[in-house]
Structures are given as structure tokens and as C-alpha cells.
C-alpha positions as CSV (number, residue, x, y, z in Angstrom):
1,X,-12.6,-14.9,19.0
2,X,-9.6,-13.1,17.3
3,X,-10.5,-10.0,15.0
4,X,-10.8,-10.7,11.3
5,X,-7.4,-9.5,9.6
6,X,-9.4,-7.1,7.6
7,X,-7.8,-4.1,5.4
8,X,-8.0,-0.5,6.4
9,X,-6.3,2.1,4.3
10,X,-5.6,5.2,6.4
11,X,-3.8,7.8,4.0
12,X,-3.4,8.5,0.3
13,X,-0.7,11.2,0.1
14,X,0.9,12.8,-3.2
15,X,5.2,12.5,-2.2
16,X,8.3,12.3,-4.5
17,X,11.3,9.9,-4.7
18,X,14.6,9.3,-6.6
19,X,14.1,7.0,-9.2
20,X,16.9,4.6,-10.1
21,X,18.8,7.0,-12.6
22,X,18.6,9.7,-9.9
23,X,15.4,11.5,-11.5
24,X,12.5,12.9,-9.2
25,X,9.2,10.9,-9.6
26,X,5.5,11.6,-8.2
27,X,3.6,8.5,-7.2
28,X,0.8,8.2,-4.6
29,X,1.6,6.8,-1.1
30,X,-1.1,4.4,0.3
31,X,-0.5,3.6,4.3
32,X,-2.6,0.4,5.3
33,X,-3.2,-1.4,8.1
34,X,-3.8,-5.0,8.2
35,X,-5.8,-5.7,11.5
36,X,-3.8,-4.1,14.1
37,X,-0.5,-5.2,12.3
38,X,1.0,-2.1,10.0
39,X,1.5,0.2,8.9
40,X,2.4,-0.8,5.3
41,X,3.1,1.6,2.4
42,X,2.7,1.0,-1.4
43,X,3.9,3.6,-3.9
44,X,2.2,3.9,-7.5
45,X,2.3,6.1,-10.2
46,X,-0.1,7.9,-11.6
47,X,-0.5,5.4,-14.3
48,X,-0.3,2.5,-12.1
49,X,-2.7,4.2,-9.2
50,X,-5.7,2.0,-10.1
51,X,-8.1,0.9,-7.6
52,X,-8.1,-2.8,-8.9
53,X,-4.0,-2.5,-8.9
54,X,-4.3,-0.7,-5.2
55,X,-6.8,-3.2,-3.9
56,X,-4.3,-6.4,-5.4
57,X,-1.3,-5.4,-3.9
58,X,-2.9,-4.6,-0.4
59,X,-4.0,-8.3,-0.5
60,X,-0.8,-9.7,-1.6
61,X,0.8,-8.2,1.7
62,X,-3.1,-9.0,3.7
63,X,-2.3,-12.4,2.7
64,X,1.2,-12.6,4.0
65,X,0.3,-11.3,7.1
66,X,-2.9,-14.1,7.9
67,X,-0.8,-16.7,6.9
68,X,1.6,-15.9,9.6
């Protein structure tokens, strides 16, 4: 029987990156795995680093992935 695609977030880390107008932005890096398949990264600011938000997009990409 083939392992359940289950979610497994390995690493929250604080990082910077250039925003679109060239200014420097803190957001939280979440690094995922999706079964075996990964890893995938999702960026959020602070304001945006919710768990319900987190847990949302993980599943969008979880989603993806099992349907493949």
C-alpha cells in the first residue's frame, strides 16, 4: 500500500527578500514536505503568517501533488 501524501513542515525560519520596488522585507519561510515529494517553501509576512493561511496554502500545493 502506497504511503498517505500526508504534510510534514520541517522549518520555520525568519529570512529577508527584495520586494518588487527593490525594498528589503521580513517574512517567515515555511519548508514542507509532501510525502516524500519536496521540499516546498512558502513565504508570508508577519501579517499574513497565520496558521489557518499556513495550513491553506500547504494544501493547495498537497493537493497538486496527490492529484498527480
Amino acid at each position: 500500500m502506497a504511503e498517505p501524501l500526508t504534510i510534514e513542515t520541517r522549518r520555520i525560519s525568519d529570512v529577508t527578500r527584495l520586494t518588487k520596488y527593490g525594498d528589503i522585507q521580513s517574512v517567515k519561510r515555511v519548508e514542507f514536505m509532501v510525502g516524500h515529494h519536496g521540499p516546498f517553501y512558502l513565504e508570508f509576512t508577519a501579517a499574513e503568517f497565520i496558521p489557518e493561511k499556513v495550513k491553506a496554502a500547504q494544501e493547495a500545493i498537497a493537493s497538486t501533488i496527490r492529484g498527480l
